[in-house]
C-alpha positions in Angstrom: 0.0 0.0 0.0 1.6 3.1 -0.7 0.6 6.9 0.5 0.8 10.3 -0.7 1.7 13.4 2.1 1.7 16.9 0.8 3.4 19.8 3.1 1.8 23.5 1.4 3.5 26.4 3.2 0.7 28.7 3.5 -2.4 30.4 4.7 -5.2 27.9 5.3 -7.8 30.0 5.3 -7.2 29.7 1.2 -7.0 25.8 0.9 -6.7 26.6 -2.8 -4.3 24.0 -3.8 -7.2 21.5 -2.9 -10.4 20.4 -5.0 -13.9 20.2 -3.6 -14.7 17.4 -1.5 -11.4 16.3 -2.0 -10.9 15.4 2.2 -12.6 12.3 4.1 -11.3 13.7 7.4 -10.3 16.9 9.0 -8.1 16.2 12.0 -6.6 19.8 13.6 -5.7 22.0 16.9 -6.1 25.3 16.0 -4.1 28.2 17.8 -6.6 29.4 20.5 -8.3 32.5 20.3 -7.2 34.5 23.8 -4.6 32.4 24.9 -1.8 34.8 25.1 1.0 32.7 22.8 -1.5 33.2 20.0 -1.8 36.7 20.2 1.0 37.8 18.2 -0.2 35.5 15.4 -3.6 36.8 15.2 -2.4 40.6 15.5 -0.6 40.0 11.9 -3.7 38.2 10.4 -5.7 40.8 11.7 -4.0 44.3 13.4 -7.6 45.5 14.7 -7.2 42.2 16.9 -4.1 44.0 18.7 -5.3 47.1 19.2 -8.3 45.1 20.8 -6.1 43.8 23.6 -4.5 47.1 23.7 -7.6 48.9 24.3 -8.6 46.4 27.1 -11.4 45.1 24.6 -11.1 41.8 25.6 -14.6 40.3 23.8 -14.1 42.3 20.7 -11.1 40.7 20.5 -12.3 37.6 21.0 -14.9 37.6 18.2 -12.2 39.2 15.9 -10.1 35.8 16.6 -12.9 33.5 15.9 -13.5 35.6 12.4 -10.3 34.4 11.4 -10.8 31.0 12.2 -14.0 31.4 10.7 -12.4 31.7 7.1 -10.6 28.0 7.7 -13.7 26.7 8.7 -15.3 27.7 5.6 -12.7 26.5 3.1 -13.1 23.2 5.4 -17.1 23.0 4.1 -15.9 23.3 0.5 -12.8 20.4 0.7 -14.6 18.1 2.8 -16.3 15.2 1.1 -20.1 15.3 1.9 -20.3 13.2 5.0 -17.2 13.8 5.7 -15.6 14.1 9.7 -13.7 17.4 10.8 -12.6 17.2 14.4 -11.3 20.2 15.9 -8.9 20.0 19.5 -9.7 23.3 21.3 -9.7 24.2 24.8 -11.1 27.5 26.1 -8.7 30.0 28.0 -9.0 31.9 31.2 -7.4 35.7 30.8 -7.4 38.6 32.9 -8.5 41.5 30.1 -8.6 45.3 31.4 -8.6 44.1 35.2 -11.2 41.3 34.8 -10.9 37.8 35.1 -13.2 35.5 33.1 -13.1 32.5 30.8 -13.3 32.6 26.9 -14.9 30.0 26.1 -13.5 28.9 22.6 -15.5 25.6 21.9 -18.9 27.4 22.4 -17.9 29.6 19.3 -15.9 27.1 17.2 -19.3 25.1 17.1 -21.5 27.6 16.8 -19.6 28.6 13.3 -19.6 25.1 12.2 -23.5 24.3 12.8 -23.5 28.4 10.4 -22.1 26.1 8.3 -24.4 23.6 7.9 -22.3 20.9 9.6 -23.9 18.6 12.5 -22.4 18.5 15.7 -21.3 14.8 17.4 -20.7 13.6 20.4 -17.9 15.6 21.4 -14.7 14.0 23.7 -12.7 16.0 26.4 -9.4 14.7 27.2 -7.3 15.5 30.5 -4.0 17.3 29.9 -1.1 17.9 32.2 -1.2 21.0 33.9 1.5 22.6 36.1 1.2 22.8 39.9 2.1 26.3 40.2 -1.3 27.0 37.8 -4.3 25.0 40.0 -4.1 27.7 42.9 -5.9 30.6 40.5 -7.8 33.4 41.8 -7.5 33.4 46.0 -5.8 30.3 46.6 -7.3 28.4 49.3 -9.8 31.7 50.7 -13.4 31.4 49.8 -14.9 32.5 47.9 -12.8 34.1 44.7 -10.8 31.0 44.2 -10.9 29.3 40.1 -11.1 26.5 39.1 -8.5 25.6 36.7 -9.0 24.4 33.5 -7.2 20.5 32.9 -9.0 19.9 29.8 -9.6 20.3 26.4 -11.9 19.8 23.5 -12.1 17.4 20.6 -15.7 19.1 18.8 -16.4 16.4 15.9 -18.5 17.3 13.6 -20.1 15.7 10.5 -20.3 17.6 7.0 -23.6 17.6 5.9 -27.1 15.7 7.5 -26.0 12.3 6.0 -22.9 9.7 6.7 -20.3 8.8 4.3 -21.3 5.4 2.3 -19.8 3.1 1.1 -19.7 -0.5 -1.6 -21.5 -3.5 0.3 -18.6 -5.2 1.7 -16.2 -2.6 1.2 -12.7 -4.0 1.7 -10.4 -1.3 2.5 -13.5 -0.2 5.0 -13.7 -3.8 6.4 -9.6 -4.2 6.9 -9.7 -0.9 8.8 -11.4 -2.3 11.6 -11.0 -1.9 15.1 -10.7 -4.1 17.7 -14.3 -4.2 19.9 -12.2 -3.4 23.0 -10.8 -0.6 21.3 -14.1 0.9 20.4 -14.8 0.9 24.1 -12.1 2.9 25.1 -12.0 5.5 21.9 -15.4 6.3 21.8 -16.0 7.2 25.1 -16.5 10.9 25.6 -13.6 11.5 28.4 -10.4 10.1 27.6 -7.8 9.8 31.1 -5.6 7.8 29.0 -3.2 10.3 27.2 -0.5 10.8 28.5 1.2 13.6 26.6 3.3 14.0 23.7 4.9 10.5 22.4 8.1 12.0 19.9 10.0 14.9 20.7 10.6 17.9 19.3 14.0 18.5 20.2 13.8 22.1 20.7 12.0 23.5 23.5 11.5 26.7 21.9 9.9 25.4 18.5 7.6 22.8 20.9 6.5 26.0 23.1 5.4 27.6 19.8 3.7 24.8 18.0 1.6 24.0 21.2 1.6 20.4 19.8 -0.5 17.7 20.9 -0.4 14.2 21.7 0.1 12.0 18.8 -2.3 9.3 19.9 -5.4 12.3 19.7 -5.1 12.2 15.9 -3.5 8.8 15.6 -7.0 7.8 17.2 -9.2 9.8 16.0 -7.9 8.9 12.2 -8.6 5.2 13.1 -11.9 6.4 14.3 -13.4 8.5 11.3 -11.4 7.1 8.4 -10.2 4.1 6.3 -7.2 3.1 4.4 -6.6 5.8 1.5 -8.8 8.1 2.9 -6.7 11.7 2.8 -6.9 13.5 5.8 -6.1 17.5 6.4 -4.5 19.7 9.2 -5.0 23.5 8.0 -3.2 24.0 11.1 0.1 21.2 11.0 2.8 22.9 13.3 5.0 20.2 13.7 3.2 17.3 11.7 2.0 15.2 14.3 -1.9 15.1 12.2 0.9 13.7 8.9 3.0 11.6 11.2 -0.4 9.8 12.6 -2.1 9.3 8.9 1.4 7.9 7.6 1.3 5.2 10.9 -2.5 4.8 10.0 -1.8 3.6 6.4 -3.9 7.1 5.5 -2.8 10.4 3.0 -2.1 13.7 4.0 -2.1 17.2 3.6 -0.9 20.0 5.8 -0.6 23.9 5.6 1.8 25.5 7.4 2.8 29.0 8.0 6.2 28.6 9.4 8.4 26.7 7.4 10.8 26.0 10.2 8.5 23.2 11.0 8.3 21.8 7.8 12.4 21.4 8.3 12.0 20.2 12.1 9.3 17.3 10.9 11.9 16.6 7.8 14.4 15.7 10.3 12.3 13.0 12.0 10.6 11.0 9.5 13.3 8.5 9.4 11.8 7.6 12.8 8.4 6.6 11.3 9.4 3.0 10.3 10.2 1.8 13.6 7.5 4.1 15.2 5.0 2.4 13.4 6.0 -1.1 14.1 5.9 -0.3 17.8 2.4 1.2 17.5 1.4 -1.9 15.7 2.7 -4.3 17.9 1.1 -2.3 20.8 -2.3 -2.3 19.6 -1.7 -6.4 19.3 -0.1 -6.8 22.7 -3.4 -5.0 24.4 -5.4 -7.0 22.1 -3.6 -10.5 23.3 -3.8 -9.2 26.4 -7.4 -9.0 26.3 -8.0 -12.2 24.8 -6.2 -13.9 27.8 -7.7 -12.1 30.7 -11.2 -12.8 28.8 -10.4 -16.5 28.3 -9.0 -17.1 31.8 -12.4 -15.8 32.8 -14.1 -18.5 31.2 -15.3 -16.3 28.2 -15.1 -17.7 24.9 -15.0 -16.2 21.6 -16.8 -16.8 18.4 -15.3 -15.3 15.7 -11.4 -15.9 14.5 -9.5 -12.8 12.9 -9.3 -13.6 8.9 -5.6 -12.6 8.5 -4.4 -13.5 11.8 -4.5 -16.4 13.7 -6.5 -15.2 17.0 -10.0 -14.5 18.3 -11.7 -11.2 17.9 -15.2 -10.6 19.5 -17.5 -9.6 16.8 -18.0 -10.2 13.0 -16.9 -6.9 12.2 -13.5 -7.2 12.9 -12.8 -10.5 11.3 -11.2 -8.7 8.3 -8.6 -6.5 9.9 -5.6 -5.8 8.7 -2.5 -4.1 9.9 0.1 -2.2 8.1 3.7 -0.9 9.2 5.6 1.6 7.6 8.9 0.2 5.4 9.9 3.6 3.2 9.3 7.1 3.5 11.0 8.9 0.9 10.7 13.1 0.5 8.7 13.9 -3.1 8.3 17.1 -4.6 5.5 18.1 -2.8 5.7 16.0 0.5 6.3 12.1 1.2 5.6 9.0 -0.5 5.4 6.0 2.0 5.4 2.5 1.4 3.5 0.0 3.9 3.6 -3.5 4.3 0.9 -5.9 5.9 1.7 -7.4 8.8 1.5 -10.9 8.6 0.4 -13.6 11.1 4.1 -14.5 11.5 4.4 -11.7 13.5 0.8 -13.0 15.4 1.2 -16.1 16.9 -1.4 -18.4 18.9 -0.2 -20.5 22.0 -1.8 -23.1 24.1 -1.8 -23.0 27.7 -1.2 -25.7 30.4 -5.2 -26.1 30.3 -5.5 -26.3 26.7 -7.3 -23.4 26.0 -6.3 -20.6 23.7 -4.2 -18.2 24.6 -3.0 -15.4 22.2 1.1 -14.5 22.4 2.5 -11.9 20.2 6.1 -11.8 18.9 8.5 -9.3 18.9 8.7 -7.1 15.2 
């Protein structure tokens, strides 16, 4: 299987390089509107924006930010594919404005714009992020009764393009080998996620990680096994550092990204060399938790009734009979981006023991 991973150094809220409904997913953290790091960014796409804050304008401001997002979120309509998924990581900010302390909240307005879109809102999910110490004692500390509460969460808004899902061929078999495992689906489509843990690769500079505001690769890693199948092509109009590219290529999905800073695009070009073995360990994870799985279940007296197609273990429903796992064996740089080459994993990397009771119990080799 091979896929194709464009890199366009500009302003996203022209996605002219791509067609209409040219996009199954939309997978993006965009720079959030009051949060003080963004400021400087918004002042150049919009100078009344600074003069806002200036002025101690704090709410003008605020809709001014969202106007510009605004422009993204209508080039999104046009791209998407009618039925289409766009999820959006956002958390709100808290910001003292002209001597007043109050809470912006950012994903009341970044749904309110999509549903002036005509997109439907879903089931949204809120994952807990690390927050430091010195930040949970806001307002008064510990005197009642002007203490804050501090904000350890964020957003993922999901939203669907249009009243109707995406369909597809009876017995589609690129839809069918994307499968999840039914464990899996219990833990990712839950609405509060306690599980991420914070970012997975590096950035090696603190500086460049401090301005990309980055999140964790398994949010998009997830939420692109979620929403989307192999060869869909999924977009970040906000990339950064590429983690929205780095998850599709470990998904076995395209990409495309726009970027303002092109330092980035340099930064990700030095660590796509590490997607390869990346992949494999995220492969072999998701099979080590599903072994692990089947033996707890089985040593409960559970049985299963369905066997995996391409691999020789149990899964618990019909659905997931046909998956299929890929791992990353080339990424080579292209005019426009990355070409990467994956390769199915076969069951020679699954392998099925029996225990001392003669029941089955699954065992996974190393990659």
């Amino acid at each position: 299987m091979e896929t194709t991973h464009r890199i366009v150094t500009g302003d996203s809220r022209s996605l002219s390089e791509l067609e209409d409904s040219s996009v199954e997913l939309v997978v993006t953290s965009p720079p959030y509107p009051m949060v003080e790091m963004w400021d400087g960014l918004f002042a150049e796409l919009d100078p009344e924006i600074g003069a806002r804050l200036e002025a101690g304008d704090g709410q003008a401001a605020f809709r001014r930010m969202h106007g510009a997002l605004e422009s993204v979120w209508e080039e999104i309509r046009r791209v998407l594919v009618d039925g289409g998924i766009a999820c959006v990581n956002v958390g709100d900010a808290t910001r003292t404005v002209d001597g007043t302390f109050r809470v912006f909240p950012n994903h009341s307005r970044v749904t309110d714009a999509f549903e002036a879109l005509g997109f439907e809102p879903l089931p949204e999910v809120l994952w807990r992020k690390p927050v430091n110490s010195g930040a949970k004692f806001m307002g008064s500390g510990m005197l009642p009764p002007n203490a804050y509460v501090t904000l350890e969460h964020e957003y993922i808004l999901v939203f669907r393009n249009g009243k109707d899902s995406r369909t597809f061929e009876p017995g589609s078999e690129r839809r069918y080998s994307s499968a999840y495992f039914w464990e899996e689906r219990n833990q990712w489509f839950s609405d509060v996620w306690m599980d991420i843990n914070g970012e997975l690769q590096a950035l090696g500079q603190s500086e460049l990680r401090e301005r990309s505001a980055a999140y964790p690769f398994e949010i998009p890693y997830r939420l692109i096994s979620m929403y989307s199948v192999y060869g869909d092509t999924v977009l970040d109009p906000f990339w950064g550092t590429g983690t929205t590219s780095f998850a599709a290529m470990v998904a076995g999905r395209n990409s495309v990204g726009y970027e303002l800073d092109e330092e980035f695009v340099r930064l990700f070009k030095q660590r796509v060399g590490d997607i390869p073995e990346y992949s494999r360990e995220v492969v072999k994870q998701r099979l080590d938790d599903h072994k692990e799985f089947v033996e707890e279940r089985l040593s409960g007296g559970k049985e299963f009734k369905y066997q995996a197609d391409n691999y020789d273990f149990p899964v618990t429903t019909k659905q997931e009979k046909p998956v299929q796992f890929y791992s990353v064996s080339d990424v080579r740089e292209t005019e426009e981006g990355y070409g990467v080459s994956h390769n199915p994993v076969e069951d020679t990397d699954v392998q099925i023991e029996r225990d001392d009771q003669g029941g089955d119990v699954a065992s996974l080799s190393d990659f």
